[in-house]
BAKE-206711 format. One record per atom (N, C-alpha, C): atom name; x, y, z. Coordinates in nm, 2 decimals, m for minus. Example, Ala and Ser with C-alpha at 12.3 -4.5 7.8 and 13.67 -1.06 7.14 Angstrom:
% residues 2
+------+--------+--------+--------+
: atom :      u :      v :      w :
+------+--------+--------+--------+
:    N :   1.32 :  m0.57 :   0.78 :
:   CA :   1.23 :  m0.45 :   0.78 :
:    C :   1.32 :  m0.33 :   0.78 :
:    N :   1.28 :  m0.22 :   0.71 :
:   CA :   1.37 :  m0.11 :   0.71 :
:    C :   1.29 :   0.00 :   0.79 :
+------+--------+--------+--------+
***
This chain:
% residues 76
+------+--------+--------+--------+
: atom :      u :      v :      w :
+------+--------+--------+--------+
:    N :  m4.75 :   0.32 :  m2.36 :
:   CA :  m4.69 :   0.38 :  m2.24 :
:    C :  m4.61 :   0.27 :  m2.17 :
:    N :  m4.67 :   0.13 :  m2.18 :
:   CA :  m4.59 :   0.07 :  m2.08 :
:    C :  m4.49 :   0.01 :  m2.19 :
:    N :  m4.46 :  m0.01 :  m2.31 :
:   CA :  m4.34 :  m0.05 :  m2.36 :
:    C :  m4.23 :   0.03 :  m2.33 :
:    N :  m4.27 :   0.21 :  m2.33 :
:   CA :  m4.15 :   0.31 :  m2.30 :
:    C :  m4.11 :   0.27 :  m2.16 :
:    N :  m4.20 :   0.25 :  m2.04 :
:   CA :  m4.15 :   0.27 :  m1.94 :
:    C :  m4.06 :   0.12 :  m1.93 :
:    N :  m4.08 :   0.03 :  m1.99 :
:   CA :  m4.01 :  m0.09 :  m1.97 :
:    C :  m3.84 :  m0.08 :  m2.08 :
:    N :  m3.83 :   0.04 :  m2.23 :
:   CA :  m3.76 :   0.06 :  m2.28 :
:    C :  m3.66 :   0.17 :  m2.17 :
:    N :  m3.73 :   0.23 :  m2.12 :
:   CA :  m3.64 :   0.32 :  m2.02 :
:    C :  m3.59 :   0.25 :  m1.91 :
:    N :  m3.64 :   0.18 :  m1.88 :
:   CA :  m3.63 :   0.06 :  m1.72 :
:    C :  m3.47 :  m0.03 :  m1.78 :
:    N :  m3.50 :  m0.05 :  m1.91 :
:   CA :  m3.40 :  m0.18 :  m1.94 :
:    C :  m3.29 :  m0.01 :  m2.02 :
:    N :  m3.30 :   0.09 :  m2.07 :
:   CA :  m3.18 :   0.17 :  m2.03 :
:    C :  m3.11 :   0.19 :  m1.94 :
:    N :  m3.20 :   0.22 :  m1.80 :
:   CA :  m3.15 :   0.25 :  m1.71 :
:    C :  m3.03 :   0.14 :  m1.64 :
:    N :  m3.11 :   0.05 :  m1.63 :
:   CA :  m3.04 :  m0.05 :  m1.58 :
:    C :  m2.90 :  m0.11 :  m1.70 :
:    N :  m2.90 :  m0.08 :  m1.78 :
:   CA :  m2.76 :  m0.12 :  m1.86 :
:    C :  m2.68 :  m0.02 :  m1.82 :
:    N :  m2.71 :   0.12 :  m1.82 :
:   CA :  m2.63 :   0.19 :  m1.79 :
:    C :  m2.59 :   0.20 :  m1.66 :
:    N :  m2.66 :   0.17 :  m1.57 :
:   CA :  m2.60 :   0.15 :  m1.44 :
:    C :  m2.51 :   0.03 :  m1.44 :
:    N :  m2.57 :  m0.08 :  m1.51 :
:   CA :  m2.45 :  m0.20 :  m1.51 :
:    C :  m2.32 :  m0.19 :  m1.56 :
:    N :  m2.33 :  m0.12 :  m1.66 :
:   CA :  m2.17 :  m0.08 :  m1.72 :
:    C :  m2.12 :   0.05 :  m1.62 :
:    N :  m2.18 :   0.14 :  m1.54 :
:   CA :  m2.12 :   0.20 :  m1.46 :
:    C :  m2.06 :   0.14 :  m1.33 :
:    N :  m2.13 :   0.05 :  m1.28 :
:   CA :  m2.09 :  m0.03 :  m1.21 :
:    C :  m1.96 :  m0.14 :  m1.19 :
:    N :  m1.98 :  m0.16 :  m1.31 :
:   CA :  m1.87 :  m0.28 :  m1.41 :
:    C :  m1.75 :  m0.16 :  m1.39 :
:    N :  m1.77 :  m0.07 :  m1.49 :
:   CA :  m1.63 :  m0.02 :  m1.47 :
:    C :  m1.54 :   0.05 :  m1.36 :
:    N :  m1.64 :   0.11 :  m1.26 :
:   CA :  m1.60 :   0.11 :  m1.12 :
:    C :  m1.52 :  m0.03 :  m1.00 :
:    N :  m1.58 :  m0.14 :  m1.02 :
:   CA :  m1.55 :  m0.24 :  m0.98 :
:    C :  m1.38 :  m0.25 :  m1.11 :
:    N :  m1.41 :  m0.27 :  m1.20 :
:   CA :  m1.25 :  m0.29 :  m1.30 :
:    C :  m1.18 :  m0.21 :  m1.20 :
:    N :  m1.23 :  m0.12 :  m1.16 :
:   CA :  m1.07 :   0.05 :  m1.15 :
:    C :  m1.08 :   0.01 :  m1.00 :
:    N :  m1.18 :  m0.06 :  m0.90 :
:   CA :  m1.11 :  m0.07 :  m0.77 :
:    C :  m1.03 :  m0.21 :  m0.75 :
:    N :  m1.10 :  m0.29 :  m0.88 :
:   CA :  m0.96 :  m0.41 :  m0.88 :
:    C :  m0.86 :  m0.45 :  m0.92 :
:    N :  m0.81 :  m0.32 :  m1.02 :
:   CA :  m0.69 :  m0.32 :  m1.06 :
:    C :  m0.63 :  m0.22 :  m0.95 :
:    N :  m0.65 :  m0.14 :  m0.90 :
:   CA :  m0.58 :  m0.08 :  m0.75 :
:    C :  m0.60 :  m0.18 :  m0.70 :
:    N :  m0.60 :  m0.25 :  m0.65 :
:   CA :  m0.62 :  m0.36 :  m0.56 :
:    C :  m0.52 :  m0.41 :  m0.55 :
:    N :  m0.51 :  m0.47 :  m0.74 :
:   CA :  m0.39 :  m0.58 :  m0.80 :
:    C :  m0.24 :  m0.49 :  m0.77 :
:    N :  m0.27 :  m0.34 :  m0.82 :
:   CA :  m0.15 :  m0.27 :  m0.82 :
:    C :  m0.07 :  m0.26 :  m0.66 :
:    N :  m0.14 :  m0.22 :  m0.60 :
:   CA :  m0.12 :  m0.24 :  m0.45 :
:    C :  m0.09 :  m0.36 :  m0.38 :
:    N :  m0.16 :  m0.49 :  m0.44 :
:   CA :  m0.09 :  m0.61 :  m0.39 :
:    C :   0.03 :  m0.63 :  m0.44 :
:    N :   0.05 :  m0.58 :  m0.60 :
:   CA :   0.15 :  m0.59 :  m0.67 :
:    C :   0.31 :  m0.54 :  m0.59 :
:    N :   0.30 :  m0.42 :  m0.57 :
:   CA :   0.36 :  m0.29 :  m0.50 :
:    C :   0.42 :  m0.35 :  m0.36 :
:    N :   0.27 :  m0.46 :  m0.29 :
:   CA :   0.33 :  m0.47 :  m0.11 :
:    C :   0.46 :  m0.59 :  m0.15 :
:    N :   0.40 :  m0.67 :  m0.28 :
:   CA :   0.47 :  m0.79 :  m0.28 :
:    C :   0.61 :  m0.73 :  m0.33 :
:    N :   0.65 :  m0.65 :  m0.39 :
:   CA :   0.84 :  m0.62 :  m0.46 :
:    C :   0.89 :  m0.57 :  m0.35 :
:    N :   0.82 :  m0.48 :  m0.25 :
:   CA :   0.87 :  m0.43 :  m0.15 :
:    C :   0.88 :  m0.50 :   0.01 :
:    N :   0.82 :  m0.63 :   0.02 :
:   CA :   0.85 :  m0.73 :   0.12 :
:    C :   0.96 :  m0.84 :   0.03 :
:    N :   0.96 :  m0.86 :  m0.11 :
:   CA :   1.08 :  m0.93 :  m0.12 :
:    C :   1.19 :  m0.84 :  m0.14 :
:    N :   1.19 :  m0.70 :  m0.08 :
:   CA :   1.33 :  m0.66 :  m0.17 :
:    C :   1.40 :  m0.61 :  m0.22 :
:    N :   1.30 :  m0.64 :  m0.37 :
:   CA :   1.36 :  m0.57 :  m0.49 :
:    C :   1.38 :  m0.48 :  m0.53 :
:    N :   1.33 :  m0.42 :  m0.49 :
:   CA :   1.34 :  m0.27 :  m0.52 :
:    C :   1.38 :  m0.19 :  m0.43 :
:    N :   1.46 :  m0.22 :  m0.30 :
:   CA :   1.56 :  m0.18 :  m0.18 :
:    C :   1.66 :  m0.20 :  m0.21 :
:    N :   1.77 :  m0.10 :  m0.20 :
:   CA :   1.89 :  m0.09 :  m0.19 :
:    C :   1.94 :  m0.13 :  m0.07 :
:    N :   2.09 :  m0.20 :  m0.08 :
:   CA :   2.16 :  m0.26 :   0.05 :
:    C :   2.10 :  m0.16 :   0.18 :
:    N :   2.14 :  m0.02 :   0.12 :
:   CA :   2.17 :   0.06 :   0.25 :
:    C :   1.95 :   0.03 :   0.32 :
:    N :   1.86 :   0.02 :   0.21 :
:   CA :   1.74 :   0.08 :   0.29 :
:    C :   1.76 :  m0.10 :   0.39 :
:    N :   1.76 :  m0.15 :   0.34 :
:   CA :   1.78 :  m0.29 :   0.38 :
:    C :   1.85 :  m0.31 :   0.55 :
:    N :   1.98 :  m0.21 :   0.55 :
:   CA :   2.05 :  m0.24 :   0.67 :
:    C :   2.05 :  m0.13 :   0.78 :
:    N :   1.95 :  m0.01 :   0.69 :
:   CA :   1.98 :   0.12 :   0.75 :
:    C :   1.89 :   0.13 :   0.92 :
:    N :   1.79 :   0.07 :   0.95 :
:   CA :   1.75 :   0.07 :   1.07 :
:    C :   1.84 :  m0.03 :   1.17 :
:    N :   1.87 :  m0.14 :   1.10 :
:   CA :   1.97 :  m0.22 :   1.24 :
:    C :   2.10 :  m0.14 :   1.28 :
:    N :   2.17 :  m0.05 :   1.15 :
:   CA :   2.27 :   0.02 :   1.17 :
:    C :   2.22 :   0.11 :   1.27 :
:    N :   2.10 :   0.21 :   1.25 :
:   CA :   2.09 :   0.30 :   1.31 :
:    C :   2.06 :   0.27 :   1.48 :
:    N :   1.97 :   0.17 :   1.47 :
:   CA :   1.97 :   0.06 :   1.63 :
:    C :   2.10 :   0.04 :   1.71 :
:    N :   2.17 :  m0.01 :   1.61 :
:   CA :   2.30 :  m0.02 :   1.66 :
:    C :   2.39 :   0.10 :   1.71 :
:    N :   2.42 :   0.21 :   1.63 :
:   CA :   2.46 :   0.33 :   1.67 :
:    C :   2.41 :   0.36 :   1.80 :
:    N :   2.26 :   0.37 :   1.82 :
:   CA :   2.22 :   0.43 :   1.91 :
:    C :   2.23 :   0.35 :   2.06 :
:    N :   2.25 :   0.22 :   2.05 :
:   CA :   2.29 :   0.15 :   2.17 :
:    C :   2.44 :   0.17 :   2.22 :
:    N :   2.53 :   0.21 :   2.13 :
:   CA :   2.67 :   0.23 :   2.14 :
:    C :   2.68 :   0.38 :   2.19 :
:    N :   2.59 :   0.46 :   2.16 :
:   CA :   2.57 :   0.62 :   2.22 :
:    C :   2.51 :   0.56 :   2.37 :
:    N :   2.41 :   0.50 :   2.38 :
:   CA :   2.38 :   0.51 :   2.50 :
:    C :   2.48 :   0.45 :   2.59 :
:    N :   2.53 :   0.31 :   2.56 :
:   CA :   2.61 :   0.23 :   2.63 :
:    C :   2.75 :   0.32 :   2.70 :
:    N :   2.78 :   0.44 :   2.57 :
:   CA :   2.90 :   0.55 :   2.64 :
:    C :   2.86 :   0.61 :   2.72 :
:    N :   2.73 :   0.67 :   2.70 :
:   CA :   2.69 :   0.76 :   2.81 :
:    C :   2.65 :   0.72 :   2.94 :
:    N :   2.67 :   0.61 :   2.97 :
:   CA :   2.58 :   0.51 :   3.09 :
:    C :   2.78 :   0.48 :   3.12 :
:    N :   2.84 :   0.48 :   3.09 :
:   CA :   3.00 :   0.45 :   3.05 :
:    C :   3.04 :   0.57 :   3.11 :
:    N :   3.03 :   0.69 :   3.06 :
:   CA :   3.03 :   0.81 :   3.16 :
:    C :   3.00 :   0.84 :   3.28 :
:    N :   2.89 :   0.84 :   3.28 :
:   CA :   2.79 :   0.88 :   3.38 :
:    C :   2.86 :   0.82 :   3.50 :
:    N :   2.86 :   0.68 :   3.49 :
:   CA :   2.91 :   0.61 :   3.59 :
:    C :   3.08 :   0.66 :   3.66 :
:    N :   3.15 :   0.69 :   3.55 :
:   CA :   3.29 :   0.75 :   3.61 :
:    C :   3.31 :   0.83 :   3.64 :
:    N :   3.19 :   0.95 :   3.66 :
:   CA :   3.18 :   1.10 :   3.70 :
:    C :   3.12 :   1.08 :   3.82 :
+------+--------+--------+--------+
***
């Protein structure tokens, strides 16, 4: 009796070790992919000119809308 329970004990626990093992693999390759991912898109690479310029452009437009309208307002 006590060999089974010590053959079932040392099952149990492998199989939870390799369940464990391979849960930890799959949250550290997300991990890698995602650090992978932050790092091409803070240098760059994978932006086109426009995503690159498109918020200063838009900043800018919109200071030039306001600047008219403060430009109006004042001549009326």
């Amino acid at each position: 009796m006590r060999d089974e329970l010590d053959q079932r004990e040392d099952k149990v626990t492998e199989r939870l070790t390799r369940r464990f093992q391979g849960a930890l693999q799959a949250a550290e390759q997300t991990a890698d992919d995602q650090f992978k991912k932050l790092r091409t898109y803070i240098e760059g690479s994978e932006q086109s000119v426009w995503e690159g310029y498109r918020g200063p452009i838009v900043l800018g437009i919109g200071v030039m809308v306001g600047l008219a309208a403060d430009i109006l307002s004042s001549l009326s």
